[in-house]
DRENZAMI-602498 format. One record per atom (N, C-alpha, C): residue number from 1; y, z, x. Coordinates in pm, 1 decimal, padded with zeros to 6 digits, always signed. Example, Ala and Ser with C-alpha at 12.3 -4.5 7.8 and 13.67 -1.06 7.14 Angstrom:
<torkols>
TORKOL     i         yy         zz         xx
TORKOL     1   -00569.0   +00780.0   +01319.0
TORKOL     1   -00450.0   +00780.0   +01230.0
TORKOL     1   -00330.0   +00780.0   +01320.0
TORKOL     2   -00225.0   +00708.0   +01285.0
TORKOL     2   -00106.0   +00714.0   +01367.0
TORKOL     2   +00003.0   +00787.0   +01290.0
</torkols>
This chain:
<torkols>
TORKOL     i         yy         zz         xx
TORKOL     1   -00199.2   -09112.2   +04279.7
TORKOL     1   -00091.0   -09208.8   +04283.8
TORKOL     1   +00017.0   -09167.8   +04184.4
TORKOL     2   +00129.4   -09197.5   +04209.5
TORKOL     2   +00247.9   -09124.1   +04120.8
TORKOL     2   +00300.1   -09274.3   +04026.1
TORKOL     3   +00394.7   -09268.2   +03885.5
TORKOL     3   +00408.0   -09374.1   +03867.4
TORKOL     3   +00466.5   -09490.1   +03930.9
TORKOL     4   +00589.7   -09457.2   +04066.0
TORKOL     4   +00628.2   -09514.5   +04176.2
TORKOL     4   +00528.4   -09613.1   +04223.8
TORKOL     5   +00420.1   -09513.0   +04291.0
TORKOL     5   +00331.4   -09603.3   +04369.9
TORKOL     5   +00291.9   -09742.1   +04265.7
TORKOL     6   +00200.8   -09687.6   +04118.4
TORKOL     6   +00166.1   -09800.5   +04079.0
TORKOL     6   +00273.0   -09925.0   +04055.8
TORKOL     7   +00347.4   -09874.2   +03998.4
TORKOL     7   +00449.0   -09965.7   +03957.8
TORKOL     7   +00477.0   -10102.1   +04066.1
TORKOL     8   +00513.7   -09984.0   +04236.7
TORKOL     8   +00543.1   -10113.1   +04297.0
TORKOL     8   +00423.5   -10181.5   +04352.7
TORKOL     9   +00288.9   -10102.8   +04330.5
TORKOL     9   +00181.2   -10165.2   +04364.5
TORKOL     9   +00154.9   -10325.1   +04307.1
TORKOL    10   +00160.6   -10293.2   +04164.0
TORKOL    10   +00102.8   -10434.3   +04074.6
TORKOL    10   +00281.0   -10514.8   +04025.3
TORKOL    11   +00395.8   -10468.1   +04110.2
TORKOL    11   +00539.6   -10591.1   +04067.3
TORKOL    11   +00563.0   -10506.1   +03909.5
TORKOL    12   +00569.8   -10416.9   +03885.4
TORKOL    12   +00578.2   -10369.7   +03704.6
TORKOL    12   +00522.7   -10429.8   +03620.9
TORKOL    13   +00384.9   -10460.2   +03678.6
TORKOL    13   +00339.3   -10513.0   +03551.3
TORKOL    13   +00189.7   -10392.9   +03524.0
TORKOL    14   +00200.1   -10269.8   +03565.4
TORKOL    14   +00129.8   -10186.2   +03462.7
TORKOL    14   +00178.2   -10107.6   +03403.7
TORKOL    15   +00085.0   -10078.7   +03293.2
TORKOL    15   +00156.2   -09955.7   +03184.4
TORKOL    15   +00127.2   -09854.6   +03239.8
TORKOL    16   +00197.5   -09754.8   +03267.3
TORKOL    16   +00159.0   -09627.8   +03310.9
TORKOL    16   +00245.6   -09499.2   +03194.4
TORKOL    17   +00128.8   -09427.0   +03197.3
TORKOL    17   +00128.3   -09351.1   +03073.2
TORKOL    17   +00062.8   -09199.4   +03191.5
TORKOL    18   +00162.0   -09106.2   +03219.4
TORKOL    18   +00138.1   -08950.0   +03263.4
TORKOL    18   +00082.6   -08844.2   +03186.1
TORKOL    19   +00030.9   -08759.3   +03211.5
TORKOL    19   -00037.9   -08614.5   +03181.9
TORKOL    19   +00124.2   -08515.0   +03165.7
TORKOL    20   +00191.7   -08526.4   +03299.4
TORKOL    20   +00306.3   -08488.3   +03302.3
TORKOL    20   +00414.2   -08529.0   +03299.8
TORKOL    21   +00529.9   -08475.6   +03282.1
TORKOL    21   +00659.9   -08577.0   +03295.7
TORKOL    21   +00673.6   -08634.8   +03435.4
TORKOL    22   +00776.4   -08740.9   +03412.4
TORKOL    22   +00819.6   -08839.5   +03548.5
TORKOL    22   +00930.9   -08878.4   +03516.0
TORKOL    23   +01020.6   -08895.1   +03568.5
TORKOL    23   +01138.6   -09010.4   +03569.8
TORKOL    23   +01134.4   -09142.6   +03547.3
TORKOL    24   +01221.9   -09183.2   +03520.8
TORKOL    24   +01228.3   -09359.0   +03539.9
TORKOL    24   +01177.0   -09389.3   +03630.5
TORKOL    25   +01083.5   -09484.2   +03723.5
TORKOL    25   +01101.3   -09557.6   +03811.0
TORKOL    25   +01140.2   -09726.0   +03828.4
TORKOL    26   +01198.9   -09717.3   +03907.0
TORKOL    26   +01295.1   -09851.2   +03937.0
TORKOL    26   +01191.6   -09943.0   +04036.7
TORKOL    27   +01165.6   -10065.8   +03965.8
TORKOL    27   +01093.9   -10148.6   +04032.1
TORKOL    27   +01165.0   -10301.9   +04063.0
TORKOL    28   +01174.9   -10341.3   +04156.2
TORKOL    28   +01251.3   -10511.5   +04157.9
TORKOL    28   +01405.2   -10481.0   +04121.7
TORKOL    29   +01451.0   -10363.9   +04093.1
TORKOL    29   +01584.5   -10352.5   +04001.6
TORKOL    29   +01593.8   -10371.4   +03890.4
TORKOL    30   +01476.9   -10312.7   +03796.7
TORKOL    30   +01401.5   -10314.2   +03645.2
TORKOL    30   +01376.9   -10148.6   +03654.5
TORKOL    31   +01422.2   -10112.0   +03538.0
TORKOL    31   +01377.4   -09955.6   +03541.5
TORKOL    31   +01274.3   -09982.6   +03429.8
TORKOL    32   +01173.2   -09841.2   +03437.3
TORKOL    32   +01024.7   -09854.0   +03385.0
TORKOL    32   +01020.2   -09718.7   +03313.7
TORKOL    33   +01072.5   -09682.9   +03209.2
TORKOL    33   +01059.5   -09551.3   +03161.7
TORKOL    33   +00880.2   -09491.1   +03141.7
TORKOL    34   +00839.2   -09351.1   +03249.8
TORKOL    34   +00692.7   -09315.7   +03199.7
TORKOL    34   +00662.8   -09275.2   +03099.5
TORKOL    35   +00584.4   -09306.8   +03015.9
TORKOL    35   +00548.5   -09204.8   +02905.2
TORKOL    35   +00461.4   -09115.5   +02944.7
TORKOL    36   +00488.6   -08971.7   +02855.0
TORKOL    36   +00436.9   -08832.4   +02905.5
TORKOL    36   +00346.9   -08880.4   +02774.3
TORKOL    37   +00171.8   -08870.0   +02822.2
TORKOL    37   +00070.5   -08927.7   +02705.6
TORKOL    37   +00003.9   -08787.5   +02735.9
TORKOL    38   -00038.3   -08726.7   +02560.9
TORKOL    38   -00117.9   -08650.3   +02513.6
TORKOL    38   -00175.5   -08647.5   +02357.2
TORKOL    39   -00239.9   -08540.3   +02328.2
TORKOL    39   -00319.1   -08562.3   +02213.0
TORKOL    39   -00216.7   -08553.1   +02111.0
TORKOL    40   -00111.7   -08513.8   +02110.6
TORKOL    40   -00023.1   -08517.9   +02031.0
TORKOL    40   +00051.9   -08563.7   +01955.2
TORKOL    41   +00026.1   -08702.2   +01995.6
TORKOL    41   +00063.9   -08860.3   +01902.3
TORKOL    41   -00066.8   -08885.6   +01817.7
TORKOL    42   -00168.8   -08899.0   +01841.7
TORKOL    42   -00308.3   -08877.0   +01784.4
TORKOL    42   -00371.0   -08733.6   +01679.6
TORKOL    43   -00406.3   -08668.3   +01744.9
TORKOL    43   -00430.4   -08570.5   +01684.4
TORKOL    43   -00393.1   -08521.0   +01541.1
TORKOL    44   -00336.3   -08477.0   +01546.9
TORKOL    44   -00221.0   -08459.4   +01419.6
TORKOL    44   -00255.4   -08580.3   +01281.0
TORKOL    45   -00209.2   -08679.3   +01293.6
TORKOL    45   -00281.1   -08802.1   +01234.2
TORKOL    45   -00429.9   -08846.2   +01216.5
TORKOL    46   -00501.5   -08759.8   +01284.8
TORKOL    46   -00627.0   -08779.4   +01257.5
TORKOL    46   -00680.7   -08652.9   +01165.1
TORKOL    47   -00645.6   -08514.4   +01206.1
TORKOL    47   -00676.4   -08434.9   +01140.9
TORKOL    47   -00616.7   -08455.1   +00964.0
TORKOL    48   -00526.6   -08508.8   +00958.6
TORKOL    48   -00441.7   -08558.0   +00831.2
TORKOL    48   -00504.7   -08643.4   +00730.2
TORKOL    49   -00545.1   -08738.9   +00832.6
TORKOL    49   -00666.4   -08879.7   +00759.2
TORKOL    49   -00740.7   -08783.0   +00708.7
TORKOL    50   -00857.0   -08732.0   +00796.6
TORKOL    50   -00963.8   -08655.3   +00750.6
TORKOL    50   -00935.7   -08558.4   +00657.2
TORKOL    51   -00848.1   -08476.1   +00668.9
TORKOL    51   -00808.1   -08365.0   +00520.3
TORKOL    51   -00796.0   -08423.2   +00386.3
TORKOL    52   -00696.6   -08571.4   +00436.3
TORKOL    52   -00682.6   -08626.4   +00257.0
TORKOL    52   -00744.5   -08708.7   +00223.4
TORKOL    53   -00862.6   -08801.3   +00272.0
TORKOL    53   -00915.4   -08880.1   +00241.9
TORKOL    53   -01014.4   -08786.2   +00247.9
TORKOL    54   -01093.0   -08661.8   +00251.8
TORKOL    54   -01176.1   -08586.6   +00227.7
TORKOL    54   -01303.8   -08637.5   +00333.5
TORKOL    55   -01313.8   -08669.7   +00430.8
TORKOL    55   -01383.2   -08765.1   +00477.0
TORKOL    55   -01452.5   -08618.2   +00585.1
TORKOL    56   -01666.0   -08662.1   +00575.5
TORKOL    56   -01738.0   -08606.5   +00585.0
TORKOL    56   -01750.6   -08555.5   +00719.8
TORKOL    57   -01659.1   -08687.3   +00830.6
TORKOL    57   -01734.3   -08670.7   +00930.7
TORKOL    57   -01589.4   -08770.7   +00996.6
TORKOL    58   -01578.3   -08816.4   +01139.6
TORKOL    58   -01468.4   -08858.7   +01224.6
TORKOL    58   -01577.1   -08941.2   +01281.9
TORKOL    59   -01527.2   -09079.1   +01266.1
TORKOL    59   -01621.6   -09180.0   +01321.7
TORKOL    59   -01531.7   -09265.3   +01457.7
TORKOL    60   -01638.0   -09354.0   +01499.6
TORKOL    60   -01540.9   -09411.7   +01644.9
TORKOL    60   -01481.8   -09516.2   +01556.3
TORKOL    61   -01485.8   -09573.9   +01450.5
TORKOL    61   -01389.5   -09670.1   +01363.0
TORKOL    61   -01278.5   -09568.3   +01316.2
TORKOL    62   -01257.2   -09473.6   +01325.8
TORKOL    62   -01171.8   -09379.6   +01257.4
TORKOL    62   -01079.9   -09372.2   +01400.8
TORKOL    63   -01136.6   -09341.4   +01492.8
TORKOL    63   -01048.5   -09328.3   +01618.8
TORKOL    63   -00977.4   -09447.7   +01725.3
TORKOL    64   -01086.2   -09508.8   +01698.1
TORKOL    64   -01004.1   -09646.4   +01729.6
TORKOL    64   -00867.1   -09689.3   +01597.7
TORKOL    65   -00890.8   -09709.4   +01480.8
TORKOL    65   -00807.9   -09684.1   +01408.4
TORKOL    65   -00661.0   -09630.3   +01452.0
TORKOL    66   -00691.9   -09503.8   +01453.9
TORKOL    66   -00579.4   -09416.4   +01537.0
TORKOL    66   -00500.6   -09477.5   +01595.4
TORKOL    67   -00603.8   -09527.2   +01729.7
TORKOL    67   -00538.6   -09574.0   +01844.5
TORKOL    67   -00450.1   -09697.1   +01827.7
TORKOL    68   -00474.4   -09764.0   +01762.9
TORKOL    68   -00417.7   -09894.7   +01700.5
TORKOL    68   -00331.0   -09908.3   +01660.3
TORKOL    69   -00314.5   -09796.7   +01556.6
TORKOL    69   -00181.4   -09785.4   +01482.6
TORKOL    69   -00066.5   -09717.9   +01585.8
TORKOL    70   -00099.1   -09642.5   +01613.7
TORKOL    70   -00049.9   -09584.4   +01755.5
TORKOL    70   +00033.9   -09658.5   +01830.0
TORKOL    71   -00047.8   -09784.9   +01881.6
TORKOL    71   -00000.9   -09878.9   +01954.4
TORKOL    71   +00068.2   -09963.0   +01841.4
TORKOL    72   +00105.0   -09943.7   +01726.8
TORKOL    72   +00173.5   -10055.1   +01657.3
TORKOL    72   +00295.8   -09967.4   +01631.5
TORKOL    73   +00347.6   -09859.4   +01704.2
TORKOL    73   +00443.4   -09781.7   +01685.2
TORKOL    73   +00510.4   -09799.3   +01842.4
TORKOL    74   +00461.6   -09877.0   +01889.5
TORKOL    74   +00515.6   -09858.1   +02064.2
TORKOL    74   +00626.0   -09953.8   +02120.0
TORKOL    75   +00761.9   -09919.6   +02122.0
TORKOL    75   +00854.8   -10008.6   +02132.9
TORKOL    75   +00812.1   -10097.1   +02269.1
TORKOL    76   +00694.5   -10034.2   +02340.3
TORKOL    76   +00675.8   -10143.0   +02472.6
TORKOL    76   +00592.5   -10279.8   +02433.4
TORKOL    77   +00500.4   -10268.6   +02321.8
TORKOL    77   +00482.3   -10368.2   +02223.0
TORKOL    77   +00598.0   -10453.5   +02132.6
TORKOL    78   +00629.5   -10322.8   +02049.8
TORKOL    78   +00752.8   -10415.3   +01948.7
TORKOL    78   +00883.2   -10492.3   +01991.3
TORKOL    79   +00904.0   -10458.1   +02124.4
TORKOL    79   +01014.3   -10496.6   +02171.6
TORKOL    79   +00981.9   -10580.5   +02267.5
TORKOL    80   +00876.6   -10571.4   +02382.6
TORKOL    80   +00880.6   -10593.7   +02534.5
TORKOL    80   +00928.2   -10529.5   +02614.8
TORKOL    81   +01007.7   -10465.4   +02571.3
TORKOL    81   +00988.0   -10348.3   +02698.2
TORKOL    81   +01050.1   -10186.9   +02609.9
TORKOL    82   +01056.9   -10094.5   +02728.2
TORKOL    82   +01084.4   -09976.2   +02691.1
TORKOL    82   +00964.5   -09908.6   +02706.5
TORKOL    83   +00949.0   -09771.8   +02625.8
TORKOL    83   +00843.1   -09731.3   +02679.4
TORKOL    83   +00702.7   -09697.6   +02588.4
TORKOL    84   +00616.1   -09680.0   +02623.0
TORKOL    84   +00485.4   -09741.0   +02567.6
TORKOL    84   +00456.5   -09651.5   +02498.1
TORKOL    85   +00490.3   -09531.9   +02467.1
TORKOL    85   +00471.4   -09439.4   +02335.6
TORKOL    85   +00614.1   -09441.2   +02244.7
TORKOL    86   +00615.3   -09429.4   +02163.4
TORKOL    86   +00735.2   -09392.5   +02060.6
TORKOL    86   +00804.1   -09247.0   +02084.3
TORKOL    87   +00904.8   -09193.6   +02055.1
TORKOL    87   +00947.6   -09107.1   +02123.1
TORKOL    87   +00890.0   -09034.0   +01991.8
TORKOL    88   +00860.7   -08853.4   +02038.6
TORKOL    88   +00867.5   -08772.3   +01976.6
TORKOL    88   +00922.1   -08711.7   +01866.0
TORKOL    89   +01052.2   -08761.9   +01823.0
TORKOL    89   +01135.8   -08764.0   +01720.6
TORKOL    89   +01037.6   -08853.1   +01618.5
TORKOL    90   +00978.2   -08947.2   +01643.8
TORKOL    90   +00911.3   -09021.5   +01543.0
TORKOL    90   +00775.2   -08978.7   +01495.8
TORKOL    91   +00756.3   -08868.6   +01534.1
TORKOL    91   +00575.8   -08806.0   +01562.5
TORKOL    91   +00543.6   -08777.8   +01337.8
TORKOL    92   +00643.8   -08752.3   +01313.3
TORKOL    92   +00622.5   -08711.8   +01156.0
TORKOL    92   +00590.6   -08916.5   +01125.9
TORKOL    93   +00655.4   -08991.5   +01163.2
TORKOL    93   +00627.9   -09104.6   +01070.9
TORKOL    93   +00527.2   -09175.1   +01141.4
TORKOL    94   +00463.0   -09137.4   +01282.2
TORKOL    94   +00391.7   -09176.8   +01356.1
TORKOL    94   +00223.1   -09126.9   +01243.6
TORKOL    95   +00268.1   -08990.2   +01272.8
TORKOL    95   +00161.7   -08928.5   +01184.6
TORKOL    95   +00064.1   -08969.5   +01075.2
TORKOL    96   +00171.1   -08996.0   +00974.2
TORKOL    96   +00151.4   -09033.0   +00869.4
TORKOL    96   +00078.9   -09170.1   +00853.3
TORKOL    97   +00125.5   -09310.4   +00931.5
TORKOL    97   +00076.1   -09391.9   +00944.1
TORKOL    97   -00051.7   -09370.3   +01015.2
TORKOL    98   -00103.5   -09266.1   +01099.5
TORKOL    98   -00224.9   -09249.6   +01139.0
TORKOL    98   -00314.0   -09221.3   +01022.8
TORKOL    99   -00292.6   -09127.5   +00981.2
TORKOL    99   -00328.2   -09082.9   +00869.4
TORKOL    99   -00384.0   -09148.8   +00746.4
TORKOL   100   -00327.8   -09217.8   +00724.9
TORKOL   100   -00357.9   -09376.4   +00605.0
TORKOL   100   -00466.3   -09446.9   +00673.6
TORKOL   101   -00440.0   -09485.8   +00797.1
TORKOL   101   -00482.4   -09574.5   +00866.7
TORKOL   101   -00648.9   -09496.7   +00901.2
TORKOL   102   -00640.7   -09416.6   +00927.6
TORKOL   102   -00820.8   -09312.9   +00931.4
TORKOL   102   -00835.1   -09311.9   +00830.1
TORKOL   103   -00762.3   -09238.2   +00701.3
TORKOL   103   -00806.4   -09204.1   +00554.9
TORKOL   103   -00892.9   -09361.1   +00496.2
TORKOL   104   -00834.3   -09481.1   +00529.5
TORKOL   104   -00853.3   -09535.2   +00497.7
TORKOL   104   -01018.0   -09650.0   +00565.2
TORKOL   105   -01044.6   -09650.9   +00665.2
TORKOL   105   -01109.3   -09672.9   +00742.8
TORKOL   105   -01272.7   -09500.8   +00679.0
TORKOL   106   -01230.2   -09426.7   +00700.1
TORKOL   106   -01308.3   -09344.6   +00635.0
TORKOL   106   -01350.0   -09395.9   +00483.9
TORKOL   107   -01280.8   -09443.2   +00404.0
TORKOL   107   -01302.5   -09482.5   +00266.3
TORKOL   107   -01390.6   -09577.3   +00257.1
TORKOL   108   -01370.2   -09680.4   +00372.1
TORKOL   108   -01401.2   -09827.6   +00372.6
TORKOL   108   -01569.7   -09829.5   +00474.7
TORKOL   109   -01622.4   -09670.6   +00564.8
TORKOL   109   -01707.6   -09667.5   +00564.8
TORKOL   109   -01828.4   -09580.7   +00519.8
TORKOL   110   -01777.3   -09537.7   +00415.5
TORKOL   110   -01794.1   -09463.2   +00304.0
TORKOL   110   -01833.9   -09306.3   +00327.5
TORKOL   111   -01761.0   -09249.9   +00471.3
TORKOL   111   -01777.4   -09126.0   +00474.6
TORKOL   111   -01677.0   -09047.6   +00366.0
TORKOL   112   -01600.4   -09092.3   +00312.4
TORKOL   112   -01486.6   -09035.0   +00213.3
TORKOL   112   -01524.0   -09155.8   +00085.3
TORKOL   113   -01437.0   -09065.2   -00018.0
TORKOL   113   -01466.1   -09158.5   -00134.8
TORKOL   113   -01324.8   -09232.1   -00157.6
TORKOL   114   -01376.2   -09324.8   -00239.6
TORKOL   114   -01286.3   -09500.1   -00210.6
TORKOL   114   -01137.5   -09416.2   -00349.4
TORKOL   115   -01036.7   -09465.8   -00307.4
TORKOL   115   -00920.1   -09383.8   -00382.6
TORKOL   115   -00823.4   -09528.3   -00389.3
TORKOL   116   -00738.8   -09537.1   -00469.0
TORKOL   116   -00644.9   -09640.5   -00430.8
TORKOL   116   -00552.3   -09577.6   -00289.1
TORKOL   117   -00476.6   -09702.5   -00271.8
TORKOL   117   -00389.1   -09653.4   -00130.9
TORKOL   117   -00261.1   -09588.8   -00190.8
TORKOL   118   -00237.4   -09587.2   -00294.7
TORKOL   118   -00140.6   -09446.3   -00370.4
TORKOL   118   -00168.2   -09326.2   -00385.4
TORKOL   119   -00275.9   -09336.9   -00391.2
TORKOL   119   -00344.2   -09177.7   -00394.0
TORKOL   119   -00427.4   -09107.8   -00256.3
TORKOL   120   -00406.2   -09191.2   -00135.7
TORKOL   120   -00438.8   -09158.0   +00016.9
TORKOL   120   -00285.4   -09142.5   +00009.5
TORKOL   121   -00192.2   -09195.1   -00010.4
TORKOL   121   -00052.3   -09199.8   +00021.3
TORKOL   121   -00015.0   -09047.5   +00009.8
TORKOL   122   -00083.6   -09014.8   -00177.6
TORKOL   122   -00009.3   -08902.3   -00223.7
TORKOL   122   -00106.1   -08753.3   -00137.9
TORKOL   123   -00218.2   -08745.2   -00126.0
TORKOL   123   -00276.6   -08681.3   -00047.3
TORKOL   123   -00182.3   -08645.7   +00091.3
TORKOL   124   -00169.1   -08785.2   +00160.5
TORKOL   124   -00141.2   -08752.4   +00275.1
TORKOL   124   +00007.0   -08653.7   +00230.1
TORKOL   125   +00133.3   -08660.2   +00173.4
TORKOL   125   +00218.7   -08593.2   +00147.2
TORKOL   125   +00176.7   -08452.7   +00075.3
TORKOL   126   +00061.5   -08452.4   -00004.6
TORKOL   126   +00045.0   -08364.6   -00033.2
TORKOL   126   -00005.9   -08226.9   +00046.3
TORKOL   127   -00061.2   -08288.4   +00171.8
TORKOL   127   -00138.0   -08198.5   +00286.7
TORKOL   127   -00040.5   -08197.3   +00425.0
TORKOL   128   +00050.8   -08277.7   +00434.9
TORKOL   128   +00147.4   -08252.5   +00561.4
TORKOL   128   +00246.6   -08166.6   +00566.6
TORKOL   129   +00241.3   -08080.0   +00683.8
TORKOL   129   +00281.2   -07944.6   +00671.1
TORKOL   129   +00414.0   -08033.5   +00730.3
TORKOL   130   +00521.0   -07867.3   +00658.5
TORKOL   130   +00683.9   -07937.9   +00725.2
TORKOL   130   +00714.5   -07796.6   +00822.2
TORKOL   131   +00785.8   -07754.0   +00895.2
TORKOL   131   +00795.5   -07663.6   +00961.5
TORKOL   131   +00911.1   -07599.1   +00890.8
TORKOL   132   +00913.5   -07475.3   +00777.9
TORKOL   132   +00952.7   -07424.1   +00704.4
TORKOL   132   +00924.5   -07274.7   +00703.3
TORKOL   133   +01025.0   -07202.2   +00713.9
TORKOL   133   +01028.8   -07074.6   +00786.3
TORKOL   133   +01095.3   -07001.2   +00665.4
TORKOL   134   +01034.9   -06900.3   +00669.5
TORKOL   134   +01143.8   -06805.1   +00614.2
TORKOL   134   +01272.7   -06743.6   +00715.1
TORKOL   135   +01357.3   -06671.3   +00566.8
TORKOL   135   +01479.4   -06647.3   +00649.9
TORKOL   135   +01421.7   -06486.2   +00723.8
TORKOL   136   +01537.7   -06461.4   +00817.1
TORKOL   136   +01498.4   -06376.6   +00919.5
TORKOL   136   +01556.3   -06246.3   +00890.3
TORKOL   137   +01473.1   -06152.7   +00803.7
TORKOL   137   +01594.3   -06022.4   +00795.6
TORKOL   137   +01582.0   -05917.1   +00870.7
TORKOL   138   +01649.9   -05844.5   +00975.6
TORKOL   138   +01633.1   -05764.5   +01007.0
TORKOL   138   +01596.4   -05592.2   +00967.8
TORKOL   139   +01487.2   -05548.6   +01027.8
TORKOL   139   +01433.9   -05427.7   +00884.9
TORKOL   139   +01499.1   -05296.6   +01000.9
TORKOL   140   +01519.9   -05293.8   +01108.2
TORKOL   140   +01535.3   -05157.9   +01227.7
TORKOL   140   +01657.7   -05179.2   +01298.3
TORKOL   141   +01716.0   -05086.1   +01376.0
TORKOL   141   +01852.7   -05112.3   +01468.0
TORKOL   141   +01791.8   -05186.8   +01593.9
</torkols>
């Protein structure tokens, strides 16, 4: 089924979240922006938790976690409508709030050790990579 079909299947009232991209689809004369969903809003934020909160092991309270915060970044929540992931531009502050949010959940089931939330804070900055390149010199013709 494509997001078209569902959409006009259930009147726009499901969330539909793709593997691949899609267009808008227009339902009732309501447009429905798809979100393109992968590990990539997740991931990242979880591996982050676990690095700075030092945490032994990735539990299903750690991933649900994730998911949660996740969804507390989703203008189709914060707003009512729009679309149900946060856009990509936000993936660094998306991150980070994952990150706390596992680090911390790890602390609290004592696979990591208990830290104040200033010092999961400073961890997490201390371990998030920035995409920082050196300059480019050419060495041959």
């Amino acid at each position: 089924a494509t997001p078209q079909n569902i959409l006009s299947w259930t009147d726009g009232e499901a969330l539909v979240a793709t593997g691949s991209p899609f267009s808008p689809v227009t339902v009732k004369g309501k447009q429905y922006p798809i979100a393109q969903c992968n590990n990539s809003y997740i991931f990242p934020g979880i591996g982050l938790g676990v690095i700075a909160s030092g945490a032994s092991r990735v539990t299903d309270e750690m991933l649900m976690a994730a998911s949660e915060t996740l969804a507390q970044h989703s203008p189709l929540v914060n707003n009512g409508e729009g679309p149900v992931l946060p856009e990509l531009k936000d993936i660094q502050t998306v991150s980070r709030a994952i990150a706390f949010a596992v680090g911390k959940v790890a602390q609290e089931q004592g696979v990591a050790v208990k830290t104040s939330a200033e010092a999961l804070l400073q961890a997490i900055s201390d371990n998030f990579w920035l995409p920082e390149y050196r300059n480019y010199r050419r060495t041959s013709i």
